[in-house]
C-alpha positions as CSV (number, residue, x, y, z in Angstrom):
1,X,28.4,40.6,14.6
2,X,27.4,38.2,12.1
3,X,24.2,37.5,10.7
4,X,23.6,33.6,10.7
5,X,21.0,33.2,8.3
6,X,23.6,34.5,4.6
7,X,24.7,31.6,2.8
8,X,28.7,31.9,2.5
9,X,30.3,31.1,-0.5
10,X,32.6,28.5,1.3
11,X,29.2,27.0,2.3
12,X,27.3,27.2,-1.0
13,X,30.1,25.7,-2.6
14,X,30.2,22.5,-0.4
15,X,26.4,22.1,-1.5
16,X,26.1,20.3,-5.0
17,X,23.5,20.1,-7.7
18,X,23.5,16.4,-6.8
19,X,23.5,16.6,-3.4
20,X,20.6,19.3,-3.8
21,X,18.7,17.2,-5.8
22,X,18.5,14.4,-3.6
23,X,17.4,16.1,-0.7
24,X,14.6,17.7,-2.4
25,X,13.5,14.5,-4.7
26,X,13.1,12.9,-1.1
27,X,10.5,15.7,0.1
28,X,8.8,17.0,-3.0
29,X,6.0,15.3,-2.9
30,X,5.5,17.0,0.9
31,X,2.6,19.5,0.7
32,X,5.0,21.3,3.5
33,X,7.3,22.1,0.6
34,X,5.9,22.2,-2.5
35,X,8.2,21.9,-5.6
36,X,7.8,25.4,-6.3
37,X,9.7,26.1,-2.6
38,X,11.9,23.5,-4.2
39,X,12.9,25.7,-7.2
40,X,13.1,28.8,-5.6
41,X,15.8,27.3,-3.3
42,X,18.2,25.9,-6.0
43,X,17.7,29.5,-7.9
44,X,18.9,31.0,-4.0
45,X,21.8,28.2,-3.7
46,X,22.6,29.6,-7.5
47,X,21.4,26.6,-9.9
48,X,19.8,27.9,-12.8
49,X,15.7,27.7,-12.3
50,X,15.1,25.4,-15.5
51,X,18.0,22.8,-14.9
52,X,17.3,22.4,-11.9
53,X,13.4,21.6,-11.8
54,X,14.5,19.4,-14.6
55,X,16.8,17.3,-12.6
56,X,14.4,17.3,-9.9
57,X,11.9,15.7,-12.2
58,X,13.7,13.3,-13.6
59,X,15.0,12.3,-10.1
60,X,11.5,11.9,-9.2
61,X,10.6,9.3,-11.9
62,X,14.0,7.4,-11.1
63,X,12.7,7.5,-7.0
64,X,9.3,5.6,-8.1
65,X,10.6,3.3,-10.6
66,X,13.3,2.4,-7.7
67,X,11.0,2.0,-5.0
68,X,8.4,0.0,-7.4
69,X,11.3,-2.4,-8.9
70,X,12.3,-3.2,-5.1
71,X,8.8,-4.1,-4.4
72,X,8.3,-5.9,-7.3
73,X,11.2,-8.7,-6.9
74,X,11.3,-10.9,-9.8
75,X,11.3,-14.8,-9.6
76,X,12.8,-16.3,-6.6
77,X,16.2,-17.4,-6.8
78,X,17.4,-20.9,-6.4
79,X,20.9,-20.9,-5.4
80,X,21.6,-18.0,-3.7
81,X,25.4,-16.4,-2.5
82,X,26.6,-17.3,1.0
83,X,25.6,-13.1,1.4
84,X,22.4,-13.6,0.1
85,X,21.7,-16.5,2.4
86,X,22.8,-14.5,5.5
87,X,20.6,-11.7,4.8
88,X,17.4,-13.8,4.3
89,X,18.4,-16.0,7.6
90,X,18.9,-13.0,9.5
91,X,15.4,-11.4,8.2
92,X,13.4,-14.5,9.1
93,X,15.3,-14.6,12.3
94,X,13.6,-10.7,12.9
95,X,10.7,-11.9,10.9
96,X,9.6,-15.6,11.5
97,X,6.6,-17.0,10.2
98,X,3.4,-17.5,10.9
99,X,2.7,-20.6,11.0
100,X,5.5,-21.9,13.0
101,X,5.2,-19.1,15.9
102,X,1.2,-20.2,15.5
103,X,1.5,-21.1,19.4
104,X,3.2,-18.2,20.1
105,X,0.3,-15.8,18.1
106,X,-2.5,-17.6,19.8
107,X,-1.1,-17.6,23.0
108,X,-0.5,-13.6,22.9
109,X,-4.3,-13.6,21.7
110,X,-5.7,-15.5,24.5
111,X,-8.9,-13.6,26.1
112,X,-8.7,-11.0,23.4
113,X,-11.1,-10.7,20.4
114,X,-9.3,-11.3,17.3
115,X,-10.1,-8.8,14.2
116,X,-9.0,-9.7,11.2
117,X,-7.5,-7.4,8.5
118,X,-6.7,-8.6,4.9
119,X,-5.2,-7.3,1.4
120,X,-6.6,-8.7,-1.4
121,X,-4.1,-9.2,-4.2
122,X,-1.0,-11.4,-3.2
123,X,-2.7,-12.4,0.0
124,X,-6.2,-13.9,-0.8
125,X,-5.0,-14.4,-4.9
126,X,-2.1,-14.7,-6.6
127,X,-0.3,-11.6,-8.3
128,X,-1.4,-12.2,-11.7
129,X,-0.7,-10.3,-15.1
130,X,-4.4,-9.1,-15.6
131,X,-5.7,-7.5,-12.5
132,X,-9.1,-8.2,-13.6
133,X,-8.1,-11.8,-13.6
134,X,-7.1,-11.9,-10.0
135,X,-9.6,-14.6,-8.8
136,X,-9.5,-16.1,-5.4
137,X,-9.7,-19.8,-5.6
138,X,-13.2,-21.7,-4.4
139,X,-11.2,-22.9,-1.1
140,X,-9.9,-20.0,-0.5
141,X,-13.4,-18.8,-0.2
142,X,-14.6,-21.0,1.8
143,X,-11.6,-20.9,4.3
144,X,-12.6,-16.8,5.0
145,X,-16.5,-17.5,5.3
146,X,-15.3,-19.7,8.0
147,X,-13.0,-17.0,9.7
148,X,-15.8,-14.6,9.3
149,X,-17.9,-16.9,11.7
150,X,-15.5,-16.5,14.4
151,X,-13.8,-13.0,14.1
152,X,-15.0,-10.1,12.7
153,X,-12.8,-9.7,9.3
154,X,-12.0,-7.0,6.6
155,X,-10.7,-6.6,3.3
156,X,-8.0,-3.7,2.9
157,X,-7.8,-3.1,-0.6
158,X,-6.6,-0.7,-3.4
159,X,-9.4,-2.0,-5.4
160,X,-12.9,-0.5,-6.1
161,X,-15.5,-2.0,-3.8
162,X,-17.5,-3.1,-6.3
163,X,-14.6,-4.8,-7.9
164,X,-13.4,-6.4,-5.1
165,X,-16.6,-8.0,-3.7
166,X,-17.1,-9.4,-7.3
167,X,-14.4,-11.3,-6.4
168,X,-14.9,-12.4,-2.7
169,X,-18.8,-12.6,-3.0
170,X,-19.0,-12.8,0.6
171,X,-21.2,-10.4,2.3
172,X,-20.3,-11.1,6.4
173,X,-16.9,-9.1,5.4
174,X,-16.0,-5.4,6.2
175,X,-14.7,-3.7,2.7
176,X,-12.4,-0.8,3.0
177,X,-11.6,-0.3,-0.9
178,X,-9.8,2.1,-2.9
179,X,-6.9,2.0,0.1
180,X,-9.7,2.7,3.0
181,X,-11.4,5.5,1.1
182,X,-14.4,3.6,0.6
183,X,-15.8,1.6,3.8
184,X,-18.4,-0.8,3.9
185,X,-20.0,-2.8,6.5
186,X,-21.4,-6.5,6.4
187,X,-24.7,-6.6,4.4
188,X,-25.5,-9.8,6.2
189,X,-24.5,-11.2,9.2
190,X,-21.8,-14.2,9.8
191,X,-24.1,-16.4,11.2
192,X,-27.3,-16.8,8.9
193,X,-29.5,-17.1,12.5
194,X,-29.1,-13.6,13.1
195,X,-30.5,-12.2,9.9
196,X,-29.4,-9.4,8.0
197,X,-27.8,-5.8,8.8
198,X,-30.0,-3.1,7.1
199,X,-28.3,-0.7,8.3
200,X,-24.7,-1.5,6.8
201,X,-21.2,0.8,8.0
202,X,-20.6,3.5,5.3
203,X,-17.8,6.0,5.3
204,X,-16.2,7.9,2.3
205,X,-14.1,10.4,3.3
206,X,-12.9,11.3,-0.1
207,X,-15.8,12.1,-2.2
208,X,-15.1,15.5,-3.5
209,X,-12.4,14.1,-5.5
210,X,-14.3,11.8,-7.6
211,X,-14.8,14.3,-10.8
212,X,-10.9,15.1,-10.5
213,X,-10.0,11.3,-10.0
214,X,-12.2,10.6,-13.1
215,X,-11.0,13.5,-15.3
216,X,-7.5,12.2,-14.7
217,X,-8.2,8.6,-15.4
218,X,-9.4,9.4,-18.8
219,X,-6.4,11.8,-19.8
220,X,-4.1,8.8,-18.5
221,X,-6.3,6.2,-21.0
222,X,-4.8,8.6,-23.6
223,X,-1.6,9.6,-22.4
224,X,-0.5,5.5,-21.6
225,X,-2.2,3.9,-24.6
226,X,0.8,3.9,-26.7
227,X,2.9,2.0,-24.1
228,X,2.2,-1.7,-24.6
229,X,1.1,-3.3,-21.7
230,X,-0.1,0.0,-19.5
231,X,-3.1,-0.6,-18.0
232,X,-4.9,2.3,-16.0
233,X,-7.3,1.3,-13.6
234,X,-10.3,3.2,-11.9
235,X,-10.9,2.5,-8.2
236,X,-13.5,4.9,-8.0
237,X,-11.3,7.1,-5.5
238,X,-7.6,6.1,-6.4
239,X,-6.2,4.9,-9.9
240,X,-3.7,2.4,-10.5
241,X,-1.3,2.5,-13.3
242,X,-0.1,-1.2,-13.9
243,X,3.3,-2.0,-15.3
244,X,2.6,-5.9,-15.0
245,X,3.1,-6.3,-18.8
246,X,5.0,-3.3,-19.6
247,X,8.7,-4.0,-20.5
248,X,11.0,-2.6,-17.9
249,X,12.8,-0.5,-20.3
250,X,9.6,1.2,-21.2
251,X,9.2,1.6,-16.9
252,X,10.3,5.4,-17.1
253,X,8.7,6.3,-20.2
254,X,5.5,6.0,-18.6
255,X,6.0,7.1,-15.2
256,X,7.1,10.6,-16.5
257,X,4.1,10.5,-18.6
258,X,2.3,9.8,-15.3
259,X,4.3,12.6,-13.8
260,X,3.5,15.4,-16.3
261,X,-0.2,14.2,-16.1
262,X,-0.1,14.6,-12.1
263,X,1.9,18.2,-12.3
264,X,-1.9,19.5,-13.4
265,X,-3.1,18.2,-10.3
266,X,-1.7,18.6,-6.9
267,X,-4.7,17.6,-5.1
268,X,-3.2,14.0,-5.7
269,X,-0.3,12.5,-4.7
270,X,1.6,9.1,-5.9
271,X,2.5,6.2,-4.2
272,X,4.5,3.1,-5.5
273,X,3.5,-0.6,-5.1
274,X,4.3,-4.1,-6.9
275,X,4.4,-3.1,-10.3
276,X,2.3,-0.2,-10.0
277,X,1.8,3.4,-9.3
278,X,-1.2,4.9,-7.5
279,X,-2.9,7.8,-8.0
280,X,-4.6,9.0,-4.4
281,X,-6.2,12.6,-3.0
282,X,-4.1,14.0,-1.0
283,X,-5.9,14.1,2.1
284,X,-4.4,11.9,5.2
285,X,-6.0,8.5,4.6
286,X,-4.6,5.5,3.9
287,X,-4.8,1.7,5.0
288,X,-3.5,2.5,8.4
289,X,-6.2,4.9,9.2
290,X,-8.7,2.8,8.0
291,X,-7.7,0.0,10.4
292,X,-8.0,2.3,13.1
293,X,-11.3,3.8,12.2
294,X,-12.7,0.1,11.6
295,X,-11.6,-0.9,15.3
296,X,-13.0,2.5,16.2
297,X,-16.5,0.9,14.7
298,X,-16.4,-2.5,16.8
299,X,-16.3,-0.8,19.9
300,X,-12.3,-1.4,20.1
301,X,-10.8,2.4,19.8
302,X,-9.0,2.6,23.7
303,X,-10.0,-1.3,24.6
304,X,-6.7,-3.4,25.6
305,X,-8.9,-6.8,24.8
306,X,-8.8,-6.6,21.2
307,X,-6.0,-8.4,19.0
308,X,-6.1,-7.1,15.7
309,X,-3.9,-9.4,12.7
310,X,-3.3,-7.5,9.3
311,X,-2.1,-9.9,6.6
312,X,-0.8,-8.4,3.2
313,X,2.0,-8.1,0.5
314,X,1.9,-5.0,-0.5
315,X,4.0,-1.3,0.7
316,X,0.8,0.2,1.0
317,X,0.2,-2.2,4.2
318,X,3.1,-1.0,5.7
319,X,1.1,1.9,6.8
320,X,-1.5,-0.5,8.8
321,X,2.0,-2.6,9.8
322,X,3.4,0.8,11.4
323,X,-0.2,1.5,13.6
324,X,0.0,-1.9,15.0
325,X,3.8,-1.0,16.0
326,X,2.5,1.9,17.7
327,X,-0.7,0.9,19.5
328,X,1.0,-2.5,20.9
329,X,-1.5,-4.4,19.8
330,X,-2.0,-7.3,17.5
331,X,0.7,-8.4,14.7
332,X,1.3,-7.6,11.1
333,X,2.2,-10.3,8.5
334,X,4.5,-9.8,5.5
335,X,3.4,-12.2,2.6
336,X,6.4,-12.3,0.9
337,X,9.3,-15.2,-0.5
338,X,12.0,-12.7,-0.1
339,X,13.6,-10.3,2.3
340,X,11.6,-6.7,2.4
341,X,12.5,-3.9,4.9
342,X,8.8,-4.1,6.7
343,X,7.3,-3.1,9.9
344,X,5.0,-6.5,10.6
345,X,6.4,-8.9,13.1
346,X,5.5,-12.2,11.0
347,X,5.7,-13.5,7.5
348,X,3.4,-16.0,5.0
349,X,5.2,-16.7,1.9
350,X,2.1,-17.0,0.0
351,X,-1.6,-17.1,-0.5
352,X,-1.9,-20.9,0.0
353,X,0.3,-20.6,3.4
354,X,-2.3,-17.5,4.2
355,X,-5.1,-19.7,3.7
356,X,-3.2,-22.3,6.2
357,X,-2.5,-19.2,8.9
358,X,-6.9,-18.9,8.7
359,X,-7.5,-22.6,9.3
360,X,-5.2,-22.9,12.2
361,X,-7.2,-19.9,13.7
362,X,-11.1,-21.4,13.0
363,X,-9.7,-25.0,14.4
């Protein structure tokens, strides 16, 4: 009789370092598996301890400057190979936009209530260098007061609330900052006739992080400040590390200096977006879960007459994308000029055609 669970050596032998590595970069930020599993497997497969975790790491790094440099496309291309033009025809075919399946959108909607979820950055502004630059234009403004009057409407943001309304200034709106973490109600009401809300929606889920979240964000201010062009940001209950202005060559440089930073802590976890790395606790919250609890708030958690839209740009949405997907309800759009592997149904190719998509809905 054999005993099924020993490792042969004609098995072990089929089973490379690379191979190895690979597998385990792809779960190792699991808390199923934590790297230490990790290392104790490659010393079992017979990979020495200390070259192995090493590998790992550095296959870590590569992962999120990979992930972050294929959501972070550079400028649009002009002419484009007969390839190239096949893939994006056959991704708007899968992923049309907006505005031209508008009769299509409002037709699904009809006799629904219509709740309106939004990303900030790349949705309602432009993706701009200096993230505390990133103002939303006066129309722009204007064009969500007015969507706010007829549909209840959120921002979905990485950003700090405080940061974030700064911006908007628009006190009807539902703020779920620091990727839902930090919740917030309307502190007024849509319609000036009704008054104010005193009593506002509040919901933190996260706040026995904050002295961890803001002992790592000042160890990263000193860790990153010899990389031109890092920025760290403090969202209160996430951080952002920004690579906007940081040469590309200098890209892995700094997210191992994230990375070592981050080994001290593995109550967070990391997460890539356009151009930047976010720091997050590690409980299971993210924009996704937000939407749902938000719904859950109107009055909509099991009701079939709610159609909920979620517009944004950004792989962090793809989480709220992927609960539409699963509750059959409602769309998510993709703002984006090129081809992204995405769960919404729709695309916007930028903020001015998002702030097209919000008039068509108030007409």
């Amino acid at each position: 009789m054999t005993n099924q669970n020993v490792v042969t050596p004609e098995i072990k032998s089929c089973i490379s370092m690379t191979t190895l590595i690979a597998v385990a970069a792809s779960i190792s930020n699991s808390p199923v598996l934590p790297t230490e599993s990790l290392a104790v497997l490659g010393g079992f497969l017979g990979f020495p301890n200390k070259n192995f975790m090493k590998r790992l790491e550095g296959s870590k790094v590569n992962t999120w400057i990979d992930s972050m440099r294929a959501s972070s496309p550079t400028r649009v291309k002009s002419n484009l190979t007969a390839s190239e033009n096949q893939e994006t025809s056959s991704w708007i075919l899968y992923h049309p936009s907006a505005l031209n399946k508008f009769d299509q959108i409002t037709y699904n909607s009809k006799r629904k209530q219509i709740v309106i979820f939004l990303d900030y950055d790349g949705t309602l502004s432009p993706i701009v260098a200096d993230p505390d630059k990133a103002f939303m234009t006066r129309k722009m403004r204007a064009t969500l007061k007015d969507i706010a009057r007829h549909f209840p409407t959120a921002i979905v943001t990485g950003r700090c609330r405080d940061k974030v309304f700064n911006f908007v200034k628009l006190g009807e709106l539902y703020y779920a900052a620091s990727h839902g973490m930090d919740i917030m109600g309307p502190t007024k009401s849509p319609s000036a006739e009704k008054g104010n809300n005193n009593e506002a929606l509040r919901f933190q889920p996260a706040t026995q992080f904050l002295p961890m979240i803001d002992e790592v964000y000042k160890i990263l201010l000193e860790k990153t400040k010899s990389v031109p062009g890092a920025k760290v940001e403090n969202n209160k209950f996430c951080l952002s590390v920004h690579f906007r202005c940081v040469d590309e060559k200098s890209w892995a440089p700094l997210a191992e200096k994230v990375r070592l930073v981050l080994n001290e802590y593995p109550q967070l976890k990391l997460t890539q977006g356009r151009k930047v790395l976010e720091i997050r606790p590690t409980i299971k919250w993210d924009k996704g879960r937000a939407l749902e609890f938000l719904l859950e708030s109107l009055g909509y958690e099991n009701s079939n007459d709610v159609f909920p839209i979620y517009i944004g740009d950004d792989r962090t949405d793809e989480d709220a994308f992927k609960v539409l997907r699963r509750r059959g309800q409602g769309i998510g759009i993709l703002v984006s000029r090129v081809p992204k592997e995405t769960d919404a149904s729709y695309t916007l190719q930028d903020p001015s055609q998002a702030s097209l998509f919000f008039k068509c809905l108030s007409s």
